[in-house]
VMD Tcl script that draws the C-alpha trace (Angstrom):
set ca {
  {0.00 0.00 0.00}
  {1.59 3.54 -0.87}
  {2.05 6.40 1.48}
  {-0.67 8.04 0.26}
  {-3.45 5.67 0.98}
  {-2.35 4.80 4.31}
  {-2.41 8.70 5.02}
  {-5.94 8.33 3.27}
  {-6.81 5.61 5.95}
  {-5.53 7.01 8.91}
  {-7.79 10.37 8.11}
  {-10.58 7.97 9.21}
  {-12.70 8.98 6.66}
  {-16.43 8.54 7.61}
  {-17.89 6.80 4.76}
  {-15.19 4.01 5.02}
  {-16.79 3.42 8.51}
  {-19.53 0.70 9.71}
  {-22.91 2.17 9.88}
  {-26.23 0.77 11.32}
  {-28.85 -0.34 8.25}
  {-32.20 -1.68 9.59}
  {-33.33 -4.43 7.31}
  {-37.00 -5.02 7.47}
  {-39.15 -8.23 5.70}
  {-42.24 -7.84 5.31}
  {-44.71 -8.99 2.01}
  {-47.33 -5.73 2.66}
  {-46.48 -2.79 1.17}
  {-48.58 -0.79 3.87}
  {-46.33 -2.25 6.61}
  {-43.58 -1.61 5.18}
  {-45.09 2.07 4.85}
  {-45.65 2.16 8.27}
  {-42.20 0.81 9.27}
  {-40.81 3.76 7.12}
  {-42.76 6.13 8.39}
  {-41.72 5.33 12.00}
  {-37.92 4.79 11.63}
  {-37.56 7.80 9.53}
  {-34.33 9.44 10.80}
  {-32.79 6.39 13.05}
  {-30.59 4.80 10.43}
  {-30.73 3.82 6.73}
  {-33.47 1.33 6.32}
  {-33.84 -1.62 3.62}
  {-37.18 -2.59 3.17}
  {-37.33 -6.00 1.10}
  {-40.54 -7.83 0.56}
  {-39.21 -11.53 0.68}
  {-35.87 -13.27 2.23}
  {-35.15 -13.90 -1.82}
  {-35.46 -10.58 -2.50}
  {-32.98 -9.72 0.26}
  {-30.56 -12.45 -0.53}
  {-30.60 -10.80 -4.14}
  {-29.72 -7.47 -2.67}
  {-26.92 -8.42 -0.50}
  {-25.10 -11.74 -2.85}
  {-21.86 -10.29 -3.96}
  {-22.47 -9.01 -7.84}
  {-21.37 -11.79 -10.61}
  {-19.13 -10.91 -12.98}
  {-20.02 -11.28 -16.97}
  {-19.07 -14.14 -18.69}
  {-16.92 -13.09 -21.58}
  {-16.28 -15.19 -25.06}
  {-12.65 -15.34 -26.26}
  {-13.16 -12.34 -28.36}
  {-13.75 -9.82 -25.11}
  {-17.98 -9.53 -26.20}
  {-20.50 -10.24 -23.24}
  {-23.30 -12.80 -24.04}
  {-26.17 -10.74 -25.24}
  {-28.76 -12.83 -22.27}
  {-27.58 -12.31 -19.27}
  {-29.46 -12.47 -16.22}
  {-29.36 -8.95 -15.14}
  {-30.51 -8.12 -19.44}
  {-33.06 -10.52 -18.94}
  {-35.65 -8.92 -15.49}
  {-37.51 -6.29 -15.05}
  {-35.55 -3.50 -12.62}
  {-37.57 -1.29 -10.78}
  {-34.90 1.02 -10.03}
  {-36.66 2.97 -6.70}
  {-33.53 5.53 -6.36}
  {-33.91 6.61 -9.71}
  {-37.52 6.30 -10.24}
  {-37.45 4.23 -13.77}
  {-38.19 1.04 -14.27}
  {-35.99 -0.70 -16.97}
  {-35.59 -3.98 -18.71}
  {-33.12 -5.31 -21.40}
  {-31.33 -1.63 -22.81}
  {-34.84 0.40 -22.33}
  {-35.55 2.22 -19.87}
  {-38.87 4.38 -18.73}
  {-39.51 7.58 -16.03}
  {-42.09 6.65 -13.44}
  {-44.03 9.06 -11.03}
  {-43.97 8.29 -7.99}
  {-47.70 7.21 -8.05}
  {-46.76 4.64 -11.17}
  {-43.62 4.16 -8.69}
  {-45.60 3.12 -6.09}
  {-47.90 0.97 -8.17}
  {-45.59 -0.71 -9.66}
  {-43.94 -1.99 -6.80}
  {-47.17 -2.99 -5.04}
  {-48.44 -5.21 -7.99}
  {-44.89 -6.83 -7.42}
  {-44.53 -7.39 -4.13}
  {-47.59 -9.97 -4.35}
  {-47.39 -11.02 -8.47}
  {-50.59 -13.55 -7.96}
  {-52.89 -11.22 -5.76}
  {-55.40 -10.06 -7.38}
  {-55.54 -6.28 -5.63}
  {-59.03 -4.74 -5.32}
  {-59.52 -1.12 -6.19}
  {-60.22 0.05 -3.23}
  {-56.50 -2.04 -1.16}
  {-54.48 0.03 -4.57}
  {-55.62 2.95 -3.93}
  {-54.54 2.58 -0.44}
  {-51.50 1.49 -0.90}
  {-50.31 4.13 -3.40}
  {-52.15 6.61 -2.48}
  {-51.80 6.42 1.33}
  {-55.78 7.64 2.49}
  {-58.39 5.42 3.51}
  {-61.82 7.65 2.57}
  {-61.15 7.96 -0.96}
  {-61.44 4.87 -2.79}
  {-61.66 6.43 -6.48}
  {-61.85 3.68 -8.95}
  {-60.98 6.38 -11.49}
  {-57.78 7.45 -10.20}
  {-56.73 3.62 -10.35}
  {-57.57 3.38 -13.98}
  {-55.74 6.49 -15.03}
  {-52.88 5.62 -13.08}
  {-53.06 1.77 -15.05}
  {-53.35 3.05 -18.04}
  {-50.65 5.26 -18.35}
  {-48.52 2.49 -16.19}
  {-49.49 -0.24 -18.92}
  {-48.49 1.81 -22.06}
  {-44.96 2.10 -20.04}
  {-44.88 -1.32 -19.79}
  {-45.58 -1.95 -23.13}
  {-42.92 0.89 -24.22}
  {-40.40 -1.63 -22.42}
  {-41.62 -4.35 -24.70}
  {-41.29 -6.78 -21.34}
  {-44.14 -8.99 -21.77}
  {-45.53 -7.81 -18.14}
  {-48.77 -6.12 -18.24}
  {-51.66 -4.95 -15.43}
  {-54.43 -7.37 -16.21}
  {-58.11 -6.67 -14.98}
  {-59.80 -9.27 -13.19}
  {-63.73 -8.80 -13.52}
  {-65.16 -8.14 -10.39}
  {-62.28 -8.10 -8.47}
  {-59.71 -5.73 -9.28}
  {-56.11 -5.76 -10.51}
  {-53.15 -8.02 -10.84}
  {-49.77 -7.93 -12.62}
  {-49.42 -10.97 -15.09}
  {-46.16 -11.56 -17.50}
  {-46.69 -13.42 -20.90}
  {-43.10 -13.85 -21.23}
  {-42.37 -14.57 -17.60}
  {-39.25 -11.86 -16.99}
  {-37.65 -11.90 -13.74}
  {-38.70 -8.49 -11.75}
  {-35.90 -7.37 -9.55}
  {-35.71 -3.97 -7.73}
  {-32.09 -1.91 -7.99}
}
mol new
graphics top color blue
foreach p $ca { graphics top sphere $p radius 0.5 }
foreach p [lrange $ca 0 end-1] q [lrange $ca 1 end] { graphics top cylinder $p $q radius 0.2 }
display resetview
């Protein structure tokens, strides 16, 4: 090690130090609201939905397989899921990649945390847009709409299917992975 790094090290500088992280599992997205809204400010917190989803997050990133000639196989795994990407507020899959509000955000990542549940109206609404009086079917069905055309720009196979009588549920014809960065 040269000189200079050890002089680097010795500074102590603070993002080189351990920090607390509060890791919370849990599969409802309004628990995990609540556990957000009452640890806000005691450490960084990592809300995961599932212990998969959490072993995803923390496994040590894979390097790319590469072919004599230097290339990278055009499939990978990583090419092949749909990334919500929460920090940046897109969602992207393959090399596309779409904006999100935070209300298509939000949506988004509740129809994911639970792929099979069918979600009624009135739980979405809810869930994305925190209030419990207003159940506004309407606002839903905007917010769907716009959401499915993004999905569809992505050209991932995932779409928000309507289940009559019931409500809403996320289905993929081409079954892509859905991962969260």
């Amino acid at each position: 090690m040269a000189e200079d790094d050890e002089a680097t090290l010795d500074r102590g500088d603070p993002a080189d130090e351990p920090f607390p992280l509060l890791i919370a599992v849990t599969s409802s997205p309004a628990e995990r609201i609540r556990l957000a809204e009452r640890l806000d400010g005691i450490a960084p917190l990592l809300l995961v939905a599932d212990l998969d989803e959490l072993r995803r997050l923390i496994a040590a990133p894979q390097q790319p397989d590469t072919t004599s000639s230097g290339s990278t196989p055009a499939a990978t795994g990583a090419n092949s899921a749909l990334v919500i990407d929460s920090a940046r507020s897109v969602a992207r899959y393959r090399d596309r990649e779409v904006d999100l509000t935070r209300l298509e955000h939000d949506l988004l990542i509740c129809l994911t945390t639970e792929p099979v549940r069918v979600w009624t109206y009135a739980d979405l609404h809810r869930s994305v847009w925190r209030d419990e009086g207003r159940e506004r079917k309407a606002d839903v069905q905007s917010l769907v709409k716009r959401l499915r055309r993004k999905l569809h720009e992505l050209d991932t196979g995932a779409s928000i299917e309507a289940v009559r009588g019931v409500g809403l549920r996320l289905t993929d014809r081409r079954h892509p992975r859905i991962e969260r960065a």
